[in-house]
Steps between C-alpha positions, in 0.01 A plus 500: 500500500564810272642686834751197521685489176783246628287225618553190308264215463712159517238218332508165328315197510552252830810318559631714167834673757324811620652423816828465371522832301304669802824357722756674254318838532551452871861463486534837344259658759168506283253430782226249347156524614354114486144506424480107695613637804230765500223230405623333795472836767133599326371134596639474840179471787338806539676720172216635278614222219432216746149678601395512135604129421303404818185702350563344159615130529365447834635268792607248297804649395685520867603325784368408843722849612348699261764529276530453068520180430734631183511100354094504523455794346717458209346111455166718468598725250698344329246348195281737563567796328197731588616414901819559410419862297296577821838426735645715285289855538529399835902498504631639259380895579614423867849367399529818252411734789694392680841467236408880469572592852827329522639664154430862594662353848822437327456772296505746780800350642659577170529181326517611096332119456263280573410150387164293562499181407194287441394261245141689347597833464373492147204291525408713783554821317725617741796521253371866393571636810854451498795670296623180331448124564769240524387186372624179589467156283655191378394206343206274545705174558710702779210697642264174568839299612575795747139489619542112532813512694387841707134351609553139489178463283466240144584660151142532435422677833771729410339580185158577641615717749698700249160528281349640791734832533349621248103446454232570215382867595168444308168303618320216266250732459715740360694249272126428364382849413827577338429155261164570436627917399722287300224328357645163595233232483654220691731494810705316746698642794767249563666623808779305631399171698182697569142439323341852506115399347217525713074502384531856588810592266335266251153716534737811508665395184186451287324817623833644246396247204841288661471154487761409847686194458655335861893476454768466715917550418566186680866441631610122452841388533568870609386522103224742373213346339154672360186292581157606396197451543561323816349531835703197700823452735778667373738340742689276216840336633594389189430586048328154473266580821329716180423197320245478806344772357503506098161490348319688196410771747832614641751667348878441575777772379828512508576879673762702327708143463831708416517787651820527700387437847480255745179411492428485138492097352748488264617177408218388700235582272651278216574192760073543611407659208236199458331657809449836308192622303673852381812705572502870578608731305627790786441880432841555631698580167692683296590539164892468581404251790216256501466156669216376316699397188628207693097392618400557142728232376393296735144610395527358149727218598250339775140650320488659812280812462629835589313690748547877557422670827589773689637549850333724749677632777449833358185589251750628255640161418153388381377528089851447348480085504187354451300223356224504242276153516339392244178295629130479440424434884550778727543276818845406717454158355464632130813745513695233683467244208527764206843581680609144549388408106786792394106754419706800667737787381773718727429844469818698563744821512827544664453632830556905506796647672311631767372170600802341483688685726227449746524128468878573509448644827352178653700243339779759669324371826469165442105491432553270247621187637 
């Protein structure tokens, strides 16, 4: 919007007080464009975003009348984030479009400002069109309590939805060819409470001389926890529901144990740690500021291995924490029990700036939980 150089994006994360900041630009005559509302007008029966969902989701998705079943929708899309990437290029240009027309509205009735407040103006890339963003945050503990309180939904179901705003932007194929231009041998992708493995990705993976491990970032207790090597249910109510699944094949780490957030273990990892193969060492670090020192303790303390890895929600996070196994038998089974018999060194650099302040930018949004 180089032609409007007083629009203002207005963006945080959900239940963050975009609302509330939106509400004092209103009292001093801003007028706030609310990217919901217009989600809401595009899907309405017969407006060219309700045509497209029809096309693209099918039937399914509506009422007996014909129109949105909004609750349906969202329930569909919600997991899945290839569905929810497509609702997305289906929405998102529409809603733009249309926040367009009604700035250069207020524009020509003289207004020197504009705001437009919605909650993925960055992940979007809409944030470059605008003059200067205003962005809204607090803390995690008041951001999932808000979401509690405002939606009437269980801390956990708070913290999924909050995961959701802001989704990985890459496929598991691409993750893959980025490893193997890495020259990684061996890998997991551990998405949350989600086992991404298939034959196919396994076939993919060793077409690339990559060895693909199944792995899942379960969350127990509204904990984190790293399984791998592990194809079963992941719905575990309780830590000791993973003595259920201990054996010389599966591998149980502690994720990130203390890093400040709410879904990190903690004190929990030294109350279970007797459920725990290895704990991670986390590529999110510092010189000046580094959580691991605290797992590393634990580490020589317990005889717990340290395992390095890397997050993913962005290819640029990979390659600064990794592990190095040392084992004779190139199979899941083989790396698993090198790892577990303490056969495996952590790899590792600080995190560069530049990477940082894109993880910055999430944590900012409450991505991690």
């Amino acid at each position: 919007m180089a032609s409007l150089p007083k629009a203002y994006g207005l963006t945080g994360g959900i239940s963050t007080g975009k609302s509330t900041v939106a509400d004092f630009f209103r009292k001093w005559g801003v007028p706030v464009i609310e990217a919901d509302l217009i989600s809401r007008e595009i899907c309405q029966k017969g407006e060219e975003g309700w045509k497209r969902i029809k096309e693209v989701f099918g039937e399914g998705v509506f009422d007996s009348s014909g129109e949105l079943n909004r609750q349906k929708l969202g329930e569909m899309v919600f997991l899945d984030a290839k569905k929810r990437k497509l609702l997305e290029t289906i929405t998102h240009p529409l809603i733009m479009e249309r926040a367009r027309a009604q700035i250069r509205k207020y524009f020509d009735q003289g207004q020197p400002l504009v705001l437009v407040e919605a909650a993925l103006l960055f992940e979007a890339g809409y944030d470059k069109e605008f003059h200067g963003m205003i962005v809204v945050t607090c803390t995690p503990n008041q951001q999932v309590e808000r979401l509690c309180q405002r939606a009437g939904v269980s801390k956990n179901k708070a913290l999924q939805i909050i995961s959701a705003q802001m989704p990985v932007r890459h496929s598991a194929e691409d993750l893959i060819d980025y490893a193997a231009s890495l020259k990684f041998q061996v890998l997991s992708i551990t998405n949350h409470d989600k086992i991404t493995y298939s034959p196919y990705l396994r076939e993919y993976a060793a077409h690339r001389g990559i060895l693909l491990l199944p792995g899942v970032e379960a969350t127990i207790e509204g904990k984190h926890v790293l399984i791998i090597n592990y194809l079963g249910p992941i719905g575990f109510r309780s830590f000791r529901d993973l003595e259920t699944i201990r054996s010389p094949h599966v591998l149980i780490i502690g994720a990130h144990p203390f890093f400040p957030a709410l879904t990190t273990l903690q004190g929990n990892l030294v109350k279970h740690i007797d459920l725990f193969d290895a704990i991670e060492h986390c590529h999110f670090y510092r010189p000046w500021i580094n959580f691991n020192r605290k797992a590393i303790a634990l580490s020589k303390k317990t005889g717990r291995p340290m395992f390095g890895t890397s997050d993913a929600h962005f290819l640029a996070q990979m390659n600064h924490t990794y592990s190095m196994v040392d084992t004779p038998f190139a199979s899941p089974e083989g790396i698993v029990a090198a790892i577990k018999k303490g056969r495996v060194r952590v790899v590792t650099q600080p995190v560069p700036y530049s990477v940082m302040v894109r993880v910055l930018k999430m944590f900012m949004f409450g991505i991690f939980k």
